[in-house]
N, C-alpha and C positions, 0 to 999 in steps of 0.2 A: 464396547465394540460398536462402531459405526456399523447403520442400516442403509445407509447410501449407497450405492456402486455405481460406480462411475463404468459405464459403456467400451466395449471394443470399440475401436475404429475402424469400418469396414469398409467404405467409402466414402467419396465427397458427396454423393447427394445428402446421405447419413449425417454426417456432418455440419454439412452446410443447412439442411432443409427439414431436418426429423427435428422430432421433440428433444432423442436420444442426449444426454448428458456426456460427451465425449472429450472430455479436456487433453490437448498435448501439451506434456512436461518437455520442458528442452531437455539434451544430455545431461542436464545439471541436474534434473528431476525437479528444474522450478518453474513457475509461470510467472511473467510479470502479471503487476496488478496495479492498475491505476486507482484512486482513491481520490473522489471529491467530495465537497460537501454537499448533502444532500438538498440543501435552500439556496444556495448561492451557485451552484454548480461550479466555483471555485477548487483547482487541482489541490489539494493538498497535498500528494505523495506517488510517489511510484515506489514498489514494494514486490518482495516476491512470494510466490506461496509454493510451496512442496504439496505432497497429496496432504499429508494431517494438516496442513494447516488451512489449504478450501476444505477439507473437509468437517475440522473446527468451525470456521467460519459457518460455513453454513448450516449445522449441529447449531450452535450456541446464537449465531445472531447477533453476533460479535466478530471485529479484526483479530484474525490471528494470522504471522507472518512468518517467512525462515529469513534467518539474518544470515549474510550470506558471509559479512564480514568473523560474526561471533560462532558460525555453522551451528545457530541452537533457533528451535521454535518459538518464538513469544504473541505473546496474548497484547497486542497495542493497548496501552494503559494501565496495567496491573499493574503497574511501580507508581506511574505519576499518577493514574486516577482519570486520565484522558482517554476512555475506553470507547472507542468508536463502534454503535451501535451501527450494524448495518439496515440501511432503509430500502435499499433494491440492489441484485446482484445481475450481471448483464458477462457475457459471455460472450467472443465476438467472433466473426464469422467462419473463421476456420478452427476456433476452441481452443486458442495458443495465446490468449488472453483474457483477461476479468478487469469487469471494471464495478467497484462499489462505490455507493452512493452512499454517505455513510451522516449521523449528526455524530459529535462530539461532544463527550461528557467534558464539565468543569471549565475551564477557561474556550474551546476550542480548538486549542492547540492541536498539532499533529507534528509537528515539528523536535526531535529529541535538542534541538539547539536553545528552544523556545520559543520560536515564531509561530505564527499561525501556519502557514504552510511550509512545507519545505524547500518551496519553489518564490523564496524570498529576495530573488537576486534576478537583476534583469543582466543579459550576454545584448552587449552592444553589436549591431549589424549593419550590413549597409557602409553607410559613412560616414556613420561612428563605431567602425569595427577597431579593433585593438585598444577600445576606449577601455578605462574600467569596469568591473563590473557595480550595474546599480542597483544600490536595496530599494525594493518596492515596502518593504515593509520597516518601519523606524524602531518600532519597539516590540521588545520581546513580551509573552505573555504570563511566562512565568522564568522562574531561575532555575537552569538545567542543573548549577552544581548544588541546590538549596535539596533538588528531587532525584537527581541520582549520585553524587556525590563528586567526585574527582573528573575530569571530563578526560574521555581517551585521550591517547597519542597520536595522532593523525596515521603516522606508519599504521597503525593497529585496525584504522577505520577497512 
């Protein structure tokens, strides 16, 4: 059983200005979570967390996320070995987000496709709007069907 407890919300100076630890869950019961790398300050991921899983996270000292698509907890890396140690966790002004600064174990991957981040794709703007989209990143860094097996069905995603 967790020794943490997370704070009421009593008000915005509370909030915004006390030490108090007061995270808001959306109706979903989740919070986004941004995730970079902890040397590169490179985004690897947006992710969300339920209460067990900041509360893992911060327990263990490790990623742990709610998959919104599969509705289950997972621990990032426990299948493929990419277990993102967190390096500082940051909480932002009104506590309705997290952001970890995190290394990654074994290739550095963060990506379940294989990439390094999951944010491998550039969205043309401007006046190259309705272009393609372009991969910043050319190669993968490991093989997703080698490490989880069969790759979903998009519907499923």
């Amino acid at each position: 059983m967790s020794t943490i407890e997370f704070q009421a919300r009593q008000s915005v100076e509370q909030v915004e200005e006390s030490t108090d630890f007061a995270p808001k869950f959306g109706p979903d019961g989740l919070l986004p979570c941004i995730t970079t790398d902890a040397d590169t300050g490179e985004v690897l991921m947006l992710g969300w967390m339920n209460k067990e899983a900041l509360l893992l996270t911060i327990e263990t000292g490790e990623a742990h996320y709610f998959s919104r698509a599969r509705q289950v907890l997972w621990h990032k890396g426990a299948t493929s070995g990419l277990v993102q140690k967190v390096v500082e966790a940051r909480i932002d002004d009104d506590q309705d987000a997290i952001w970890l600064r995190v290394s990654v174990a074994g290739s550095g991957a963060s990506c379940h496709v294989g990439y390094r981040s999951c944010f491998y794709r550039a969205v043309p703007v401007a006046e190259d709007a309705g272009k393609p989209l372009k991969f910043l990143e050319d190669q993968k860094t490991f093989n997703p069907v080698e490490v989880y097996g069969d790759v979903p069905n998009p519907t499923q995603l």
